[in-house]
MIFITI-852287 format. One record per residue (C-alpha): residue in one letter; residue number from 1; chain; x, z negated, y negated. Coordinates in pm, whole numbers, padded with zeros to 5 digits. Each point is the difference from the previous one (the first is absolute). Example, Ala and Ser with C-alpha at 12.3 -4.5 7.8 and 13.67 -1.06 7.14 Angstrom:
2
+------+------+-------+--------+--------+--------+
| resn | resi | chain |     c1 |     c3 |     c2 |
+------+------+-------+--------+--------+--------+
|    a |    1 |     A |  01230 | -00780 |  00450 |
|    s |    2 |     A |  00137 |  00066 | -00344 |
+------+------+-------+--------+--------+--------+
This chain:
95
+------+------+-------+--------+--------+--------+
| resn | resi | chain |     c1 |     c3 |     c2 |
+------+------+-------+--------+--------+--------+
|    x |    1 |     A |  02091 |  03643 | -00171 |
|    x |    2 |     A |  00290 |  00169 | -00194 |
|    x |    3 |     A |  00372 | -00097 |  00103 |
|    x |    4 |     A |  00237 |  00092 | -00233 |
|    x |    5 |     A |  00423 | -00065 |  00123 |
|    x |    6 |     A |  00249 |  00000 | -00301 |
|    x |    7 |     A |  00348 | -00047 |  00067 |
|    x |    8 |     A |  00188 | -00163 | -00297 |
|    x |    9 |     A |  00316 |  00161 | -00085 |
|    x |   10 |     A |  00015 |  00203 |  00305 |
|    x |   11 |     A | -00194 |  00298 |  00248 |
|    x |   12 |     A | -00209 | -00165 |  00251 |
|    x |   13 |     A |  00094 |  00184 |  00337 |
|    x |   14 |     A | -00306 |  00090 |  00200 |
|    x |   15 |     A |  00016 | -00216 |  00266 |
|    x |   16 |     A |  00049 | -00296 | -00235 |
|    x |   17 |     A | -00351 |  00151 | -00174 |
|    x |   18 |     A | -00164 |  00011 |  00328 |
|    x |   19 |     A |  00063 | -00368 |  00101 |
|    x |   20 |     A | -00116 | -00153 | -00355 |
|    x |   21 |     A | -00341 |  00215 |  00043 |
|    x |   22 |     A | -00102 | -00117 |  00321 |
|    x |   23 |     A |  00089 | -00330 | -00098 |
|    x |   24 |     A | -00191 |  00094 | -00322 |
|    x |   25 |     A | -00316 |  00066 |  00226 |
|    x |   26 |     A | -00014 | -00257 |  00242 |
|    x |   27 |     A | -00090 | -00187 | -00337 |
|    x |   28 |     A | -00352 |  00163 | -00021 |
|    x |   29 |     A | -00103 | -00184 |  00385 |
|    x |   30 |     A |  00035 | -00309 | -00232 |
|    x |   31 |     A | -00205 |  00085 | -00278 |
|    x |   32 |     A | -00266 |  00310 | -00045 |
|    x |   33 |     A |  00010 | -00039 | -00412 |
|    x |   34 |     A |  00406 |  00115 | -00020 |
|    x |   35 |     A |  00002 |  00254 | -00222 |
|    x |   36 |     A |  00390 |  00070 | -00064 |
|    x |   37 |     A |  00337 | -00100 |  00156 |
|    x |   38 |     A |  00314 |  00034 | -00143 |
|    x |   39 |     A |  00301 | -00043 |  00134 |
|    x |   40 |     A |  00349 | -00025 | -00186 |
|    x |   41 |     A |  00297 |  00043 |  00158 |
|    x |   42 |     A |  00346 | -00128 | -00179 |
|    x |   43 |     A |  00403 |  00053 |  00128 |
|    x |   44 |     A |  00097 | -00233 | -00353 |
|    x |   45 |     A |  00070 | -00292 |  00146 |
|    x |   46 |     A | -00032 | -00016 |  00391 |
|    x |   47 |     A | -00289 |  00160 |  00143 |
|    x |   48 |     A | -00304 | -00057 | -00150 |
|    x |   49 |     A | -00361 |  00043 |  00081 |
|    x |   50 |     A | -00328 | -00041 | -00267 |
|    x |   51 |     A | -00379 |  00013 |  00138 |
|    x |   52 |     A | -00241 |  00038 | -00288 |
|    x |   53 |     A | -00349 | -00004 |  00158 |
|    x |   54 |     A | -00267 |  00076 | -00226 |
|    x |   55 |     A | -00365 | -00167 |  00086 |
|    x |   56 |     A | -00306 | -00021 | -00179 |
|    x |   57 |     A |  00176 |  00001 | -00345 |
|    x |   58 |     A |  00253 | -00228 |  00094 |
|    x |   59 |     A |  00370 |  00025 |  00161 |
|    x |   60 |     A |  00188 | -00196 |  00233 |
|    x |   61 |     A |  00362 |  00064 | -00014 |
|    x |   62 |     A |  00267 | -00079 |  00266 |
|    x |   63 |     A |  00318 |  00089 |  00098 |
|    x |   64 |     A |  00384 | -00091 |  00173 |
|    x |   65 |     A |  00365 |  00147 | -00040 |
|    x |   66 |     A |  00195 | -00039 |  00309 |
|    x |   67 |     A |  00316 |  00192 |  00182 |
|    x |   68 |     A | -00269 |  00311 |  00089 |
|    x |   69 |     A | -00329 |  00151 | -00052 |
|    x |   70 |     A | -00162 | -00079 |  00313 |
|    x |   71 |     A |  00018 | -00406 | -00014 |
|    x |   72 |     A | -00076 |  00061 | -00346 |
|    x |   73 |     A | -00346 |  00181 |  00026 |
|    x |   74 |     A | -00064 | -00213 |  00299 |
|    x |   75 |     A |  00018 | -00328 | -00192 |
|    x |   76 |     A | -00143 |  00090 | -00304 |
|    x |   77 |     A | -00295 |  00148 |  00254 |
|    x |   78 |     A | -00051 | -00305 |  00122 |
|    x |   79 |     A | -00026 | -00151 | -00328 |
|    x |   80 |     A | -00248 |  00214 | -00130 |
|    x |   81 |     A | -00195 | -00017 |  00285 |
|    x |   82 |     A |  00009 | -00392 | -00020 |
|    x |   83 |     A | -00163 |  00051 | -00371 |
|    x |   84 |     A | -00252 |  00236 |  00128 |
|    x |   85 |     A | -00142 | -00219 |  00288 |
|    x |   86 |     A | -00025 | -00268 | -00262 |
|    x |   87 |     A | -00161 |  00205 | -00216 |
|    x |   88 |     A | -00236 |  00089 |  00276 |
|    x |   89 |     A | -00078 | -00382 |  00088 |
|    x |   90 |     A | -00061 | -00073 | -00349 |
|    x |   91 |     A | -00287 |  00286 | -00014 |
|    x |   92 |     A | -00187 | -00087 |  00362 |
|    x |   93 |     A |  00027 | -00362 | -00095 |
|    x |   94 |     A | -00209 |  00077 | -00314 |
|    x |   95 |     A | -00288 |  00179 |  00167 |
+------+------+-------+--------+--------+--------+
């Protein structure tokens, strides 16, 4: 699984980085066929925080400006990982 971090309009400090990638890979324990994450992180307006996850030729796309990173990528975590568990319901219910 690639994880690429972009920050929009400014540097992405390390720590910052380090957070949004093991977020990034707690995503792969929800699905095996995630083959890229990308993660876009914005000062423009507020904070805000874009999950593009990449599976099986398709993407699922969430994300959430608030007053810092951290409830940011938290929130937009969690709704990514709602997506994915539906995701994985919809394929075990077909089998």
């Amino acid at each position: 699984m690639e994880i690429n971090v972009t920050g929009r309009r400014f540097k992405v400090w390390p720590e910052l980085r380090d957070v949004a990638v093991e977020t990034a890979q707690k995503f792969g324990k929800l699905n095996d066929n995630i083959t890229q994450v990308d993660v876009v992180l914005s000062e423009e307006h507020g904070k805000t925080v874009e999950f593009t996850v990449y599976v099986n030729n398709r993407s699922y796309n969430a994300g959430d400006t608030a007053e810092n990173f951290d409830r940011c990528i938290h929130t937009a975590a969690e709704k990514i990982t709602a997506q994915l568990r539906k995701l994985k319901e919809k394929q075990t219910e077909h089998r």
